[in-house]
C-alpha positions, 0 to 999 in steps of 0.5 A: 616386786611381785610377780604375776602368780603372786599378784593373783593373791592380791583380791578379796573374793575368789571363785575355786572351780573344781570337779574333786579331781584336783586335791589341791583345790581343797587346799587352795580353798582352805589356805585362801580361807585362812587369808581371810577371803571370801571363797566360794567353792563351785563342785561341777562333778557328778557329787558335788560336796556340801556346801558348794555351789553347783554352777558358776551362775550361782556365784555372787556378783563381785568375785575378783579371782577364779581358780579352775581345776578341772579334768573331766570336762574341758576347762574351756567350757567354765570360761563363758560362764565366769565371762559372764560372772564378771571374772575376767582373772583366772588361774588354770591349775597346772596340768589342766590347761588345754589349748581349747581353754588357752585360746578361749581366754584369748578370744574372751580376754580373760587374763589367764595364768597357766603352767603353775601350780596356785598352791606354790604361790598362795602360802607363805614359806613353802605351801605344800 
């Protein structure tokens, strides 16, 4: 039987939110990519890197999964927005989750994983 964190893995298209604080990001995108899914990396940080989309607005309809790792803004303040995407999944990178994001996914009903880190769950055999 599987369990939750791996269950995660199970969808098709995934959202990474990331403010390039988190290395581990950009190895969530890249194995997830390797998995053949459809990624799409949203950078919120004063730089975003090329090719990302900059706001989770701009994400496409139909994205399963999200991924948040974020440490300069509050991790609560993406969860309207992914709400609003449709994305009612979510993986809070471990050591970013906040009480604020914790009760935010509560009161939106968003399904939250917390307390792990994705990259333990997402490889096969050991992942990092």
């Amino acid at each position: 039987m599987k369990t939750e964190q791996e269950l995660f893995w199970d969808a098709d298209r995934f959202a990474v939110v990331t403010d390039n604080t988190k290395p581990a990001m950009k190895w969530a995108i890249k194995e997830l990519t390797k998995l053949g899914k459809d990624v799409y990396a949203v950078d919120i940080s004063k730089d975003p890197a090329k090719g990302t989309l900059q706001n989770v607005s701009e994400l496409p309809e139909g994205i399963e999964r999200a991924i948040i790792g974020v440490t300069t803004t509050q991790p609560a303040d993406v969860m309207d927005a992914l709400k609003a995407q449709g994305i009612n999944n979510v993986w809070i990178h471990w050591m970013t989750e906040t009480p604020e994001v914790k009760e935010k996914c509560g009161e939106s009903q968003i399904h939250c994983i917390s307390g792990k880190c994705p990259m333990m769950y997402l490889g096969h055999g050991l992942s990092i």
